[in-house]
Backbone as ProteinMPNN parsed JSONL, in Angstrom:
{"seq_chain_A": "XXXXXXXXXXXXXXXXXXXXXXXXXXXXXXXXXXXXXXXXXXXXXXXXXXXXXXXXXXXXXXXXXXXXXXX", "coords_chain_A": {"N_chain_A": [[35.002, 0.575, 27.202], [35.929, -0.398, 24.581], [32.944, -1.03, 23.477], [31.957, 0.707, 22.168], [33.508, 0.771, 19.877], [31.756, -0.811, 18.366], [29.157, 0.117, 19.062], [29.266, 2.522, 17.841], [29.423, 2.523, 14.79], [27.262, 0.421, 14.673], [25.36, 2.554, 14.95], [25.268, 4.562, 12.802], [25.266, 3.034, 11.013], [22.329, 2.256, 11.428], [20.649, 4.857, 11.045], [21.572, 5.149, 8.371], [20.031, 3.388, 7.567], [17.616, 4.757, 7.943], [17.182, 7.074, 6.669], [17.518, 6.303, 4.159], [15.121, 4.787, 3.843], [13.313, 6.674, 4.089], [13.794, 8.353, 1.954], [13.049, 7.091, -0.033], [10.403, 6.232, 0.434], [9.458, 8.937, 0.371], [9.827, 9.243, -2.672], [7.536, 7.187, -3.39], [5.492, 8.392, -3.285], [4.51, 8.518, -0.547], [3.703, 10.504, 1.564], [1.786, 12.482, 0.05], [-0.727, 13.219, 0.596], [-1.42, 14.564, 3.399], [-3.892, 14.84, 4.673], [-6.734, 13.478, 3.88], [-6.497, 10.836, 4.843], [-6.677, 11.052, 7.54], [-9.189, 12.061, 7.867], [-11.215, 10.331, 7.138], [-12.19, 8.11, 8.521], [-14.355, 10.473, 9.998], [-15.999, 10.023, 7.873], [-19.378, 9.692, 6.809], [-20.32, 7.911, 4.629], [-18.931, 5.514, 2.969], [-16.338, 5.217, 0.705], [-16.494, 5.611, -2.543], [-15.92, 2.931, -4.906], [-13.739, 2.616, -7.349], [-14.015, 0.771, -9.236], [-16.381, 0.159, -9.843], [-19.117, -2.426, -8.784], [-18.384, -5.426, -8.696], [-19.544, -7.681, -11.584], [-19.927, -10.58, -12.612], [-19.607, -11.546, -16.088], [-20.272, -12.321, -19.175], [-18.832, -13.86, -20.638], [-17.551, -15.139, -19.667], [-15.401, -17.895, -18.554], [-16.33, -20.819, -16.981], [-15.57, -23.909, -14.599], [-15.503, -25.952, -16.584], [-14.339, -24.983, -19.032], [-15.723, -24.099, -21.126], [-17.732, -21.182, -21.797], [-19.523, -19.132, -19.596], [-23.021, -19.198, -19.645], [-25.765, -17.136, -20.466], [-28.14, -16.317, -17.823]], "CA_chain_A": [[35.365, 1.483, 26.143], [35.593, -1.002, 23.057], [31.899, -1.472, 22.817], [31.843, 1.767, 21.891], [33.316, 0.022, 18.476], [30.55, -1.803, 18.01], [27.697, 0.85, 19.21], [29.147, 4.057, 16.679], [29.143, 1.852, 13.084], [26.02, -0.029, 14.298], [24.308, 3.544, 15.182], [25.433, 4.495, 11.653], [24.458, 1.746, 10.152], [20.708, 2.727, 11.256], [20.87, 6.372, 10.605], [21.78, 5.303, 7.349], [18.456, 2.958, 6.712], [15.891, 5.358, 8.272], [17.318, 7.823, 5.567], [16.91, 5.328, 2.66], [13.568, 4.239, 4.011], [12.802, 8.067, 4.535], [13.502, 9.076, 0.56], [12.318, 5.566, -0.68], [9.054, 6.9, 0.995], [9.24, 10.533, -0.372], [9.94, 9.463, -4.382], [6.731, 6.524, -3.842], [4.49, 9.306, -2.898], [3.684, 8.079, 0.706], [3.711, 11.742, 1.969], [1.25, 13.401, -0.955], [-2.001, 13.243, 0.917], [-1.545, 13.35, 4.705], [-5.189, 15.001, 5.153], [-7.341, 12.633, 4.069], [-6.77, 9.489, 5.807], [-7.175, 11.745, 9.093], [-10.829, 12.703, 8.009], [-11.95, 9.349, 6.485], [-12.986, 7.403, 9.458], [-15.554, 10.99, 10.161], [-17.104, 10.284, 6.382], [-20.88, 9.002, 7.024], [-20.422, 7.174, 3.808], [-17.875, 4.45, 2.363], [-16.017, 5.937, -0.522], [-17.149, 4.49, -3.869], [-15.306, 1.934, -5.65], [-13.455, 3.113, -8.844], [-14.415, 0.097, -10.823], [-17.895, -0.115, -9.454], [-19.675, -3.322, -8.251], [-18.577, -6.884, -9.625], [-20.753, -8.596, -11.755], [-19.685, -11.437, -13.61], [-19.776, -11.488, -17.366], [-21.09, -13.215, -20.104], [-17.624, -13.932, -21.044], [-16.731, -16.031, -17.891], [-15.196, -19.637, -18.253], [-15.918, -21.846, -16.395], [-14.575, -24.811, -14.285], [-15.473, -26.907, -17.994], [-13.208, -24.562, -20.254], [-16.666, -23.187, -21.594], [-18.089, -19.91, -21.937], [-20.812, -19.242, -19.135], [-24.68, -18.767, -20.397], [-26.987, -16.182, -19.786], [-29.623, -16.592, -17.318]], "C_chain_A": [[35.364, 0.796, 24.783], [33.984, -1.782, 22.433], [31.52, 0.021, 22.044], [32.446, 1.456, 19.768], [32.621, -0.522, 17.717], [29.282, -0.587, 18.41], [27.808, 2.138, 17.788], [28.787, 3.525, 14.92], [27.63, 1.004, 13.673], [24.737, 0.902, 14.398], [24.417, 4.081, 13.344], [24.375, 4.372, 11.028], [22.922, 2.04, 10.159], [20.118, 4.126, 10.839], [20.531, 6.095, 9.11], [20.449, 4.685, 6.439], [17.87, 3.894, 6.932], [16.339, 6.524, 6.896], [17.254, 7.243, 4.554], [15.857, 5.23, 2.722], [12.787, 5.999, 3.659], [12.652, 8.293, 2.755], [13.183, 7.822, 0.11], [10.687, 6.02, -0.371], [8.566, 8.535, 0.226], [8.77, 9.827, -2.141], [8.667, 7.754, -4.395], [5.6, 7.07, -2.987], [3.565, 8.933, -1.565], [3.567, 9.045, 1.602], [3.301, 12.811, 1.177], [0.303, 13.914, -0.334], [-2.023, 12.972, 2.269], [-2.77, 14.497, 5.229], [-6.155, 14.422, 5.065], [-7.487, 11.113, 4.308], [-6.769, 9.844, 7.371], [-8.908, 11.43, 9.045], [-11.549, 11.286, 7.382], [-12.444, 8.337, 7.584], [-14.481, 8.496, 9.967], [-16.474, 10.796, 9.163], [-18.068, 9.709, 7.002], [-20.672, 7.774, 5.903], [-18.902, 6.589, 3.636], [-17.356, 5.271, 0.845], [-16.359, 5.236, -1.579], [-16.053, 4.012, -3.956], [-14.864, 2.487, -7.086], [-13.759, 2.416, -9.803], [-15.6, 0.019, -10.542], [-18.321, -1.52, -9.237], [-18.971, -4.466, -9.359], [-19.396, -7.525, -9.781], [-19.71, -9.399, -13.111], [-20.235, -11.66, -15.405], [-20.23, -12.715, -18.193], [-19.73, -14.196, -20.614], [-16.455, -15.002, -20.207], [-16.302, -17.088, -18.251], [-15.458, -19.737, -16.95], [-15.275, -22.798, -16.153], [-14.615, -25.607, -16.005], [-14.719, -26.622, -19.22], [-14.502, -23.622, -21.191], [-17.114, -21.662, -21.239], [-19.451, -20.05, -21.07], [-22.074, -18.61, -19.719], [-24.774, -17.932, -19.519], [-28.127, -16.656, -18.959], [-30.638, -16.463, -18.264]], "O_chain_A": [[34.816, 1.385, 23.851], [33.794, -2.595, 21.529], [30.554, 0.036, 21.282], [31.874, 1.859, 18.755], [32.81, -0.717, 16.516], [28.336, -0.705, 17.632], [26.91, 2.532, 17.042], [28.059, 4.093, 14.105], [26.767, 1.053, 12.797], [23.577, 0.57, 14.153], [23.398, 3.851, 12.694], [23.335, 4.922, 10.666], [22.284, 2.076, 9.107], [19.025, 4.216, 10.279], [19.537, 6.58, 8.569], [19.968, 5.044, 5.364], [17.278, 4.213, 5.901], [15.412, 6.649, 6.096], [16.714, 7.968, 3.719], [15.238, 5.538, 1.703], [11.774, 6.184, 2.984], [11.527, 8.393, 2.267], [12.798, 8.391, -0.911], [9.911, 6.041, -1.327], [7.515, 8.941, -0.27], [7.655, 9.926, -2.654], [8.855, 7.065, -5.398], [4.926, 6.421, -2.187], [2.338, 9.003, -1.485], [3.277, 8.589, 2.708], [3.892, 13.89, 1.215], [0.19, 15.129, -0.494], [-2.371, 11.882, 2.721], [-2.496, 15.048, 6.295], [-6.875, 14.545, 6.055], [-8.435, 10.391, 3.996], [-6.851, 8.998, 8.262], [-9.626, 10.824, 9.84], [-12.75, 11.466, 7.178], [-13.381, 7.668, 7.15], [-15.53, 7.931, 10.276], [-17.622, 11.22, 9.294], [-17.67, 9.05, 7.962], [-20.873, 6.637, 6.33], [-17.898, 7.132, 4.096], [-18.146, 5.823, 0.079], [-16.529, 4.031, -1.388], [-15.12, 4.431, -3.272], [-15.742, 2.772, -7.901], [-13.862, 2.821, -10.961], [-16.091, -0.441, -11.572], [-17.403, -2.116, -9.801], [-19.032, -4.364, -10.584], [-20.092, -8.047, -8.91], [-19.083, -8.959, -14.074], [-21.407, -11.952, -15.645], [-20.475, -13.852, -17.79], [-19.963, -15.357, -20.95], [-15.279, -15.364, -20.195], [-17.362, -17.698, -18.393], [-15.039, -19.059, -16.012], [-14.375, -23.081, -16.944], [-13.508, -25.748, -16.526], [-14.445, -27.395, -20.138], [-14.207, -22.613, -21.83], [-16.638, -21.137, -20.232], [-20.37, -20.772, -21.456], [-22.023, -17.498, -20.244], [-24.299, -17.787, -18.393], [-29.003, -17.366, -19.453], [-31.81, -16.661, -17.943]]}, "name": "protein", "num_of_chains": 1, "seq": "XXXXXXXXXXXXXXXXXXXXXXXXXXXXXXXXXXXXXXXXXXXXXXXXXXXXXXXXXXXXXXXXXXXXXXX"}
């Protein structure tokens, strides 16, 4: 009978995270969009890239502290 001290505050106690975790989850919008990460493994294609392809700039240092040339 006195674990029963120890099982009701440590059931609590978890109750009380999964409900923090639960609206911690709501207000960082991890429940906006739950249709497309179902359907994204059927796409044929890879979704684009929002910044589009990296290409290194003219603008680059290098390891020397300099500014890399143009081909």
């Amino acid at each position: 009978m006195n674990i029963l001290l120890v099982l009701i505050p440590v059931t609590l106690l978890v109750i009380v995270v999964a409900v923090a975790l639960f609206f911690w989850a709501v207000n960082h919008q991890q429940f906006d969009d739950l249709d497309s990460p179902a359907v994204l493994p059927l796409m044929d294609e890879a979704p684009a890239s929002a910044t589009g392809p990296e290409t290194p700039s003219a603008t680059t240092v290098g390891k020397t502290g300099q500014p890399a040339a143009d081909p």
